[in-house]
Every structure is written in structure tokens, then in C-alpha cells.
TORMIDO-63173 format. One record per residue (C-alpha): residue in one letter; x, y, z. Coordinates in steps of 0.001 Angstrom, whole numbers, plus 500000, padded with zeros to 6 digits. Example, Ala and Ser with C-alpha at 12.3 -4.5 7.8 and 13.67 -1.06 7.14 Angstrom:
<baros>
{baro 'a',{512300,495500,507800}}
{baro 's',{513670,498940,507140}}
</baros>
This chain:
<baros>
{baro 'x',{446781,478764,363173}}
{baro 'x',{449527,479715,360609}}
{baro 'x',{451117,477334,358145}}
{baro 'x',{449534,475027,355970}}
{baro 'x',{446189,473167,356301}}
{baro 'x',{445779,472078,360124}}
{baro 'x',{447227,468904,360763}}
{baro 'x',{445886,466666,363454}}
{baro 'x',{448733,464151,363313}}
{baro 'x',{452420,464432,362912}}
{baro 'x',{452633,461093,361153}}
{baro 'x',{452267,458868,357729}}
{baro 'x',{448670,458484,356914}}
{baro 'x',{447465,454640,356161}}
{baro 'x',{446268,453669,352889}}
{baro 'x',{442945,454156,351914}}
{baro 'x',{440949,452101,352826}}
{baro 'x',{442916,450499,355510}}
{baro 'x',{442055,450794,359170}}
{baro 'x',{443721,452956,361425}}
{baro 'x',{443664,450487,364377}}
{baro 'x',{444403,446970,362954}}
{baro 'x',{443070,445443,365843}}
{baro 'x',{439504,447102,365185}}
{baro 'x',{437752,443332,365320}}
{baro 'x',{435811,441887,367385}}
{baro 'x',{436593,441079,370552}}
{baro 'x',{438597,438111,371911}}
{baro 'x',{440397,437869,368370}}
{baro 'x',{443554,439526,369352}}
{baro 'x',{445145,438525,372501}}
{baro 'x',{445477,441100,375406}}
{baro 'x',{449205,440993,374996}}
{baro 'x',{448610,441660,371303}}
{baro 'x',{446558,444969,371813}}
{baro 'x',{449042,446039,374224}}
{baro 'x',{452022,446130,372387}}
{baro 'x',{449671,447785,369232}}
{baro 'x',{448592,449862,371433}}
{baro 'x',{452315,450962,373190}}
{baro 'x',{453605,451098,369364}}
{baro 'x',{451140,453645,368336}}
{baro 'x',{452350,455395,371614}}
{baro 'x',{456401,455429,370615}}
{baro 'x',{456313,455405,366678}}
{baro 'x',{453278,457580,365613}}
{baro 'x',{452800,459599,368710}}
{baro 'x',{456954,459740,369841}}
{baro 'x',{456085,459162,373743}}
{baro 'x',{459576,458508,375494}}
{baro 'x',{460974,455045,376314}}
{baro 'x',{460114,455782,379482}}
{baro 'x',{456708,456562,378986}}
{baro 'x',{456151,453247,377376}}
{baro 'x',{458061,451704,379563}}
{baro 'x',{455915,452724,382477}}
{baro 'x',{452019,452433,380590}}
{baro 'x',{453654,448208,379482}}
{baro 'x',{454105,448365,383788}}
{baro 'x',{450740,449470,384315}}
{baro 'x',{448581,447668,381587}}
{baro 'x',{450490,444205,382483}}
{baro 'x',{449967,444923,386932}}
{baro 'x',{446169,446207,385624}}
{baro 'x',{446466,442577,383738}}
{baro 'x',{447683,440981,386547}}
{baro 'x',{444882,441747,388976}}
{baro 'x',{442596,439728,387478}}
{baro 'x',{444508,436975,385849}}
{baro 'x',{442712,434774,383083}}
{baro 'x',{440646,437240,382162}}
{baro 'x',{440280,439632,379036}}
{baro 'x',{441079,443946,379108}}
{baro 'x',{437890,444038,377016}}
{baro 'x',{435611,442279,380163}}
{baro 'x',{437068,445224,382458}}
{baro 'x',{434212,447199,384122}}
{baro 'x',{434319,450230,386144}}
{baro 'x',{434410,447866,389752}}
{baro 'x',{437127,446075,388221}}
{baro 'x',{439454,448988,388187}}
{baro 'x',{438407,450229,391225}}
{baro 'x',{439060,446840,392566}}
{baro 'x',{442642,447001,390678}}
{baro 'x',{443953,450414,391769}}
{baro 'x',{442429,448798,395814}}
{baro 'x',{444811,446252,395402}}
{baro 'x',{447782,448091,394278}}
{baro 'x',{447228,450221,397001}}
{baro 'x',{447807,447773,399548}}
{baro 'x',{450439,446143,397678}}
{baro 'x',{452724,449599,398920}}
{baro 'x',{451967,452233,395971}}
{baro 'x',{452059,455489,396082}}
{baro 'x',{449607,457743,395032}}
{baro 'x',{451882,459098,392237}}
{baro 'x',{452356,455906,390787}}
{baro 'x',{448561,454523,391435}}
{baro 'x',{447472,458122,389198}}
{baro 'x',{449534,457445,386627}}
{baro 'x',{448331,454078,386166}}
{baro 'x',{445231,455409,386057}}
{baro 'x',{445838,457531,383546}}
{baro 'x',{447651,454725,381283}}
{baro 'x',{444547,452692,381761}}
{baro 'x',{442191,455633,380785}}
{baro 'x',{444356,456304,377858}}
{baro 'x',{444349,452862,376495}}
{baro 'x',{440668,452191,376932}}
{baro 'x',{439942,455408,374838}}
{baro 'x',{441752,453459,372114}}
{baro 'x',{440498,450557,372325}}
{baro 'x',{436784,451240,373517}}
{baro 'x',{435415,452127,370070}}
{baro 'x',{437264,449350,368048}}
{baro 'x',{436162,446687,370886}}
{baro 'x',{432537,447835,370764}}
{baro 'x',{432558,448448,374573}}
{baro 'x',{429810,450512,375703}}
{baro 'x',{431951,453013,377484}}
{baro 'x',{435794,453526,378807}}
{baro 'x',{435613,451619,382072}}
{baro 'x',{437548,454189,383447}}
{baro 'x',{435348,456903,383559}}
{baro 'x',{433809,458294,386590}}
{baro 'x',{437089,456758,388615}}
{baro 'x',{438997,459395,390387}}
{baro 'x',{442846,459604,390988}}
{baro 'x',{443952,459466,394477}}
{baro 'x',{445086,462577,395671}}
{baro 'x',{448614,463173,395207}}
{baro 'x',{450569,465762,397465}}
{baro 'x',{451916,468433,395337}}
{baro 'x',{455791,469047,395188}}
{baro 'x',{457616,472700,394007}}
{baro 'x',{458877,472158,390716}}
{baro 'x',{462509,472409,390646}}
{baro 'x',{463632,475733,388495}}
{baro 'x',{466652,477188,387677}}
{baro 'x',{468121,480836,389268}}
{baro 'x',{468043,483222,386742}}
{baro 'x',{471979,483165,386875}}
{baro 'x',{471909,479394,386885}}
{baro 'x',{470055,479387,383585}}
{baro 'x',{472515,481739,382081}}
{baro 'x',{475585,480193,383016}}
{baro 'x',{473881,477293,381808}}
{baro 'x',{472984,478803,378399}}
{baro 'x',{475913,481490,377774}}
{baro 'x',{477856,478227,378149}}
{baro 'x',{480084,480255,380880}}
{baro 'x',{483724,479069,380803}}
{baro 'x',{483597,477133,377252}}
{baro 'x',{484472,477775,374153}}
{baro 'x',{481777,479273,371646}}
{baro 'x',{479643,476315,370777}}
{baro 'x',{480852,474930,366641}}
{baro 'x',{480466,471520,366204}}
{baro 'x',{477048,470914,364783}}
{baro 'x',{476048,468623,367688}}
{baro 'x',{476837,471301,369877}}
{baro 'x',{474923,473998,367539}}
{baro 'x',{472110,471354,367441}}
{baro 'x',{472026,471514,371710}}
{baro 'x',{471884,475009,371971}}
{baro 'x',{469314,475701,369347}}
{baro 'x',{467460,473350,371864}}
{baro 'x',{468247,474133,375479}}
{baro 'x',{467100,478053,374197}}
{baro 'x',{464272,477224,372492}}
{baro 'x',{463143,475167,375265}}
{baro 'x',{463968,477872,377823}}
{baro 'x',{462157,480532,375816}}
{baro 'x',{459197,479016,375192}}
{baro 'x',{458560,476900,378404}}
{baro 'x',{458138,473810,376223}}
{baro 'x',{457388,470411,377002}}
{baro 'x',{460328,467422,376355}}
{baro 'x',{458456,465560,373733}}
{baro 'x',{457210,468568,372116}}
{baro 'x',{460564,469711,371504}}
{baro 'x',{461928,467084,369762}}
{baro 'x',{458504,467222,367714}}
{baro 'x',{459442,469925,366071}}
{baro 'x',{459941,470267,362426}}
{baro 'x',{461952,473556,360223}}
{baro 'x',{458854,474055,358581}}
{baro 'x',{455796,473595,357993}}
{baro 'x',{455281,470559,356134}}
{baro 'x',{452748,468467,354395}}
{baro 'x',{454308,465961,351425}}
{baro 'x',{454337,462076,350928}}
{baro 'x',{451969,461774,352878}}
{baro 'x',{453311,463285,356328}}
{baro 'x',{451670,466465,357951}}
{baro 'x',{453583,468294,360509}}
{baro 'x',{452478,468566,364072}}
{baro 'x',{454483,470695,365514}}
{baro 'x',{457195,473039,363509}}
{baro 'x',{459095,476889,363954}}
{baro 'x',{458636,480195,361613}}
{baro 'x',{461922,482236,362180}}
{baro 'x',{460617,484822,360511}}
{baro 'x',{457774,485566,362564}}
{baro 'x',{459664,484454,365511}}
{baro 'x',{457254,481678,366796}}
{baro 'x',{456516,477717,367057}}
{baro 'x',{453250,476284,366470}}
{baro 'x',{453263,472778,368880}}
{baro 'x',{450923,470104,369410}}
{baro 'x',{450732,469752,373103}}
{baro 'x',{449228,467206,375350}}
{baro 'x',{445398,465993,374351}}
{baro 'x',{446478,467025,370782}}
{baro 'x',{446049,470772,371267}}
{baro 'x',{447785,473211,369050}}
{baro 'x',{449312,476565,370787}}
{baro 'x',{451602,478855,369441}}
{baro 'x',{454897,480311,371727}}
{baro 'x',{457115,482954,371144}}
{baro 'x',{460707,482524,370139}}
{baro 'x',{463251,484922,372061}}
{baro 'x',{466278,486533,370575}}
{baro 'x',{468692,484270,372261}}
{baro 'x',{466876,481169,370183}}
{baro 'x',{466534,482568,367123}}
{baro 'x',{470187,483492,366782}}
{baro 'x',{470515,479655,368322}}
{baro 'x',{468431,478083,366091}}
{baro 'x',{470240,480189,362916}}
{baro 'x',{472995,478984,363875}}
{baro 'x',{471998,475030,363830}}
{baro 'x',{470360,475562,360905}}
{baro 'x',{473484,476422,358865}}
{baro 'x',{475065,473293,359691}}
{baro 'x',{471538,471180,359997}}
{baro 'x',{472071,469036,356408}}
{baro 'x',{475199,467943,357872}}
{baro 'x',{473905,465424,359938}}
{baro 'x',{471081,464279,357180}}
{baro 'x',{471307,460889,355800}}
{baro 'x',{471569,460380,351985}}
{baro 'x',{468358,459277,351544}}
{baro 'x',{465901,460821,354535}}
{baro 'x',{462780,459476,355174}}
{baro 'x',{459982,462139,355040}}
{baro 'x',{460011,462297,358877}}
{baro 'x',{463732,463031,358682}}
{baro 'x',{463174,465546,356450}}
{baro 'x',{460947,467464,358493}}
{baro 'x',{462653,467327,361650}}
{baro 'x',{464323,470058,363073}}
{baro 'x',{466397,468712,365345}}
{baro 'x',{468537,465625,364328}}
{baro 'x',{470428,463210,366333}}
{baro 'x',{473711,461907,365414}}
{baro 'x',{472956,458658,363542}}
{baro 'x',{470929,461247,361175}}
{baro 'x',{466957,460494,362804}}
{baro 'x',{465048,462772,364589}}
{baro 'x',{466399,463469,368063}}
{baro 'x',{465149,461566,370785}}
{baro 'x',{464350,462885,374043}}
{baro 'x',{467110,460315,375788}}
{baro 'x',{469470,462240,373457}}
{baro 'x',{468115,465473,374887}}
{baro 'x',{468074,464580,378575}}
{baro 'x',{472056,463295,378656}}
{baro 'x',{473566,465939,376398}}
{baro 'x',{471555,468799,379022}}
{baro 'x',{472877,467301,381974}}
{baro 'x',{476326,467171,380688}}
{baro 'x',{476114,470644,379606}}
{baro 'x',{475201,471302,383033}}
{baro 'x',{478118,469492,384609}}
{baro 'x',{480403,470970,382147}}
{baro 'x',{479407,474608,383881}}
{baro 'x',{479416,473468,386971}}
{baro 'x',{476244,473352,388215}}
{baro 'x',{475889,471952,391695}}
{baro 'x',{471995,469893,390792}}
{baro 'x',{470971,467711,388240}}
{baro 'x',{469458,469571,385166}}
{baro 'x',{466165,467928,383189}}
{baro 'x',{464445,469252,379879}}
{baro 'x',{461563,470217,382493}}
{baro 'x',{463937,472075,385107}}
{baro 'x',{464090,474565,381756}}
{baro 'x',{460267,474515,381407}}
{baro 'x',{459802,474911,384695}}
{baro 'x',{462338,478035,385066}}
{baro 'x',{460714,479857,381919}}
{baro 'x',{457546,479503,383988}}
{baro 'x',{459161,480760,386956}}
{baro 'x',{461297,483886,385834}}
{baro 'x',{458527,484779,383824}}
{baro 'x',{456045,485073,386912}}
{baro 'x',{458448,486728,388749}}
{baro 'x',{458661,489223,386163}}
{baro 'x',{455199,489751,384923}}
{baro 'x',{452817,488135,387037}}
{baro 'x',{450332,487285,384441}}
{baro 'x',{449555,484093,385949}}
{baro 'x',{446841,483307,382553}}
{baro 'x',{449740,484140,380169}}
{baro 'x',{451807,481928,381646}}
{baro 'x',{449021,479174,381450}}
{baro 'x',{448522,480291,377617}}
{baro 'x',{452214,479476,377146}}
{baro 'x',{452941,476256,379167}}
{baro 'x',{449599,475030,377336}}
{baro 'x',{447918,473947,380567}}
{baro 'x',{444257,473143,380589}}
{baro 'x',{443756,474218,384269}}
{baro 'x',{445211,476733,385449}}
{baro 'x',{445401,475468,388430}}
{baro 'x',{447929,473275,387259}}
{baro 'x',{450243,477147,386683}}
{baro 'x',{449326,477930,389898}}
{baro 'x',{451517,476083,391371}}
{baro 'x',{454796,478240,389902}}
{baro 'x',{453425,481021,392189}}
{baro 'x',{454301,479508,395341}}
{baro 'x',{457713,479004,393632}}
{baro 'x',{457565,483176,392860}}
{baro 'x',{456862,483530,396645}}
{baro 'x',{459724,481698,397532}}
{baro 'x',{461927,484250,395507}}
{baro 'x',{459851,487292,397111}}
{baro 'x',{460507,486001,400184}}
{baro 'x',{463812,485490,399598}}
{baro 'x',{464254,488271,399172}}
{baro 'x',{462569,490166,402077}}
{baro 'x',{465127,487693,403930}}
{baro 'x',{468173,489660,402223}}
{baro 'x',{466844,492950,401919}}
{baro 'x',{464381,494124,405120}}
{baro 'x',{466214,495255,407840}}
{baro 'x',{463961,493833,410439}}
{baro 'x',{463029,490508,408270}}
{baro 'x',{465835,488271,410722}}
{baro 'x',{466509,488273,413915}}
{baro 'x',{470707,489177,415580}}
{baro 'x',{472261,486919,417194}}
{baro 'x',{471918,488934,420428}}
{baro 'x',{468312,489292,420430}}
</baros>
């Protein structure tokens, strides 16, 4: 990996000497509302999951708490979540929702397994229900450039509006995730105590990012964001505080108030982009990922490059953009054989 010694976390390093988990004590000392909330903090402030995300895991641990009322997370054994995800089941949940609060579950207990002294994660060797797979929901290729050649408006100049095009390209040219966006820093960094996780190399014309189960990949940059991301850059210390914290420093992308951008930030000023152009759908941060995934396939059909550069760890997780690069093939056989529809007479 390029740039300076390999970080592992994007984040201030505690003293030494001090724990990293300051609820690493025995168990029964901390309450179970008290390792939640430790735990959902580490989550939002050191690891920058959305609101949502937190939002959702606090839903999950407190319904996983709720199951079996009165007694401790740190008594939970592999029948008891089986047992919880039963119940939650009949209580009317999907199978989306019961997987995901699996995986909060399985998240939390690999944090707090080790510091409780449990003799495993008591939610290994449980299985997700099965959930049926949807089509992603891309972009056209002429939707995504009316949405980025901003068709209709005026060049953008403000430095907010700079700031969102240096992001809507970089996140349509290299397919990345929401929250590793907004983790990205100018540079390469590593002062005060802060490491970067995640940060771009104009020069080279590439981002190094720190994907999901802390694995580091490295994406191409296209023309379109480079010139973007120049652009921001130029006005960038605008929007810096007087005195930035070292985190502020780093970042790339800034909101208005002068902190790192949040992906709330991101999500509002994409979809009013997209209503500004006039785009008949509702536009997310993933509809972009999705699309670079999509026109890419439908140009190359390198299914494993296109794994390499959404950073999935299955690729049968990519494999699901080909059925949306059918859809366009047979779209257009529709359009373009002359014996692909029926007439109205026959």
C-alpha cells in the first residue's frame, strides 16, 4: 500500500497505558445499557458509522435485550440467540431486518467477547435467514451524466457546490461505499497522534480506502474527479475552522459548520442535485456505487475487477450487477432485433 506506515485505524490513539475498551472488567460491573452505548460510541465517533446505522444496531441490541428481560448480554449463549431471532420472527420480521440484527449482535459480541472473558461470540455457528435478493437500483448512463454534467445549471462555484461535485464524481468513479467517502482524507496523514484510514493521491490518480472488515483497497480516480476534486481543493481552507482539530485537518471533504462531512450531509445535498436536473427517482450515495458497478460490467465484463473495485469479499455478492447487465442486453435485443416483439397483427 502507498503512503505512509499502514494505518489500521483512522482515529486518535489512547494514552499509553490506557485501555482501549474502558469497559474491559469483569463482568456484571458495567450495566448492559452501559456497554451498549460504549459500544454504539465506538461505532459513530471512532469508526464514523451513520446515524442510521447506530440507530438501527441501539434497535437491535435493546429487542436482543428485550427477549430475555432481567438478564445480562454477557450470560447470552448460542440457544439464546437462536431463541431471540425465533421470537422476532413471529413477532412479524422480515428476514432483512432479522439478518441485520444478526449481524449487530455478531458485531457487538466480537467487542465485547474478549474484554468479558466469554469463551466464544455466542453468535457463531448461527446462520442468517435467507433473504430474497433485490436488483440494485443504478443509474442510465445518461441519467448519471445529466446528473454529474449538472445539465441545465450553471457551472458549479460556490465551495459547497465544488465540495459536492468533487464527491458525487469521486463516488461515481470509484464505485465507493457512503461511509468510505466521507472517510477520506487530502493526504496521507499520520501527526498528533491520528493515522489516516482512508485518503486520495492526485498525482497518481488513486484513493487508498478502508472498506468494510477494515480492509484496505486501492481505486482508480477518473478524469472527471480529478478535475472535480482540483477544483474543491482550491477553495477547501475556506470552509476550515480557525483552529481544526487533527481530524479536521485531514479530512477531505468538509461540511459547512467546518467538520468532516457527514454522510446525512451527503445523502440530502445528492438528492437535491438530482431534483434540481430533473430526475424522475430518488438518487442515494449507493444508486452511484451501484451504477459504477453497472456501466462498468456492461462495458468490460470483468466480473473479478469489478469485485476488486467495489471491495467485496464474495464475489458472489458482484454477481448480482450481472443480472442488472442482462437487463440492459436485453433491453436492448427488445429495441434492436427485428423479430425480438411481436405486431400488433400477429
Amino acid at each position: 500500500m502507498s503512503g505512509p506506515e499502514t494505518p489500521t485505524r483512522g482515529r486518535r490513539h489512547p494514552p499509553e497505558g490506557t485501555a482501549a475498551n474502558p469497559l474491559a472488567q469483569p463482568t456484571g460491573m458495567a450495566s448492559d445499557a452501559q456497554l451498549v452505548e460504549s459500544w454504539l460510541t465506538e461505532l459513530g465517533a471512532q469508526q464514523r458509522y451513520s446515524e442510521h446505522t447506530v440507530a438501527a444496531y441501539r434497535r437491535d441490541l435493546h429487542a436482543l435485550q428485550g427477549c430475555f428481560p432481567g438478564e445480562s448480554l454477557d450470560t447470552r449463549s448460542e440457544l439464546h440467540i437462536r431463541q431471540a431471532l425465533a421470537r422476532l420472527h413471529a413477532q412479524g420480521h422480515e428476514p432483512r431486518s432479522l439478518a441485520r440484527a444478526l449481524s449487530a449482535w455478531r458485531s457487538f459480541y466480537e467487542w465485547r467477547a474478549p474484554a468479558a472473558g466469554l469463551p466464544r461470540n455466542p453468535t457463531h455457528g448461527v446462520r442468517a435467514p435467507k433473504i430474497p435478493r433485490s436488483l440494485p437500483k443504478a443509474l442510465s448512463v445518461d441519467q448519471a451524466q445529466a446528473l454529474l454534467d449538472r445539465t441545465q445549471l450553471p457551472p458549479a462555484e460556490t465551495p459547497v457546490e465544488r465540495r459536492d461535485m468533487a464527491m458525487f464524481e469521486v463516488l461515481y468513479s470509484s464505485g465507493l461505499r457512503l461511509s468510505e467517502l466521507v472517510s477520506l482524507d487530502w493526504q496521507p496523514l499520520r501527526e498528533s497522534g491520528y493515522a489516516s484510514q482512508s485518503w486520495i493521491q492526485i498525482a497518481e490518480a488513486e484513493a487508498t480506502v478502508t472498506g468494510k472488515g477494515h480492509k484496505t483497497r486501492t481505486v482508480p480516480l477518473g478524469r472527471h474527479a480529478i478535475t472535480a476534486l482540483q477544483a474543491w481543493l482550491e477553495v477547501r481552507a475556506q470552509l476550515l475552522p480557525p483552529e481544526p482539530d487533527a481530524d479536521t485537518r485531514a479530512a477531505l471533504f468538509l461540511g459547512a459548520r467546518g467538520r468532516r462531512v457527514s454522510p446525512r450531509v451527503v445523502e440530502l445535498q445528492l438528492q437535491a442535485l438530482a431534483q434540481k436536473v430533473g430526475l424522475p427517482l430518488h438518487v442515494h450515495p449507493h444508486s452511484l456505487r451501484h451504477s459504477f458497478a453497472s456501466h462498468l460490467l456492461q462495458s468490460a465484463h470483468d466480473l473479478r475487477a469489478v469485485q476488486e473495485l467495489l471491495g467485496h469479499a464474495n464475489i458472489s455478492t458482484t454477481q448480482i450487477y450481472t443480472r442488472l447487465d442482462f437487463q440492459h442486453l436485453a433491453a436492448t435485443y427488445d429495441q434492436a432485433h427485428p423479430r425480438a416483439r411481436r405486431t400488433s397483427k400477429d
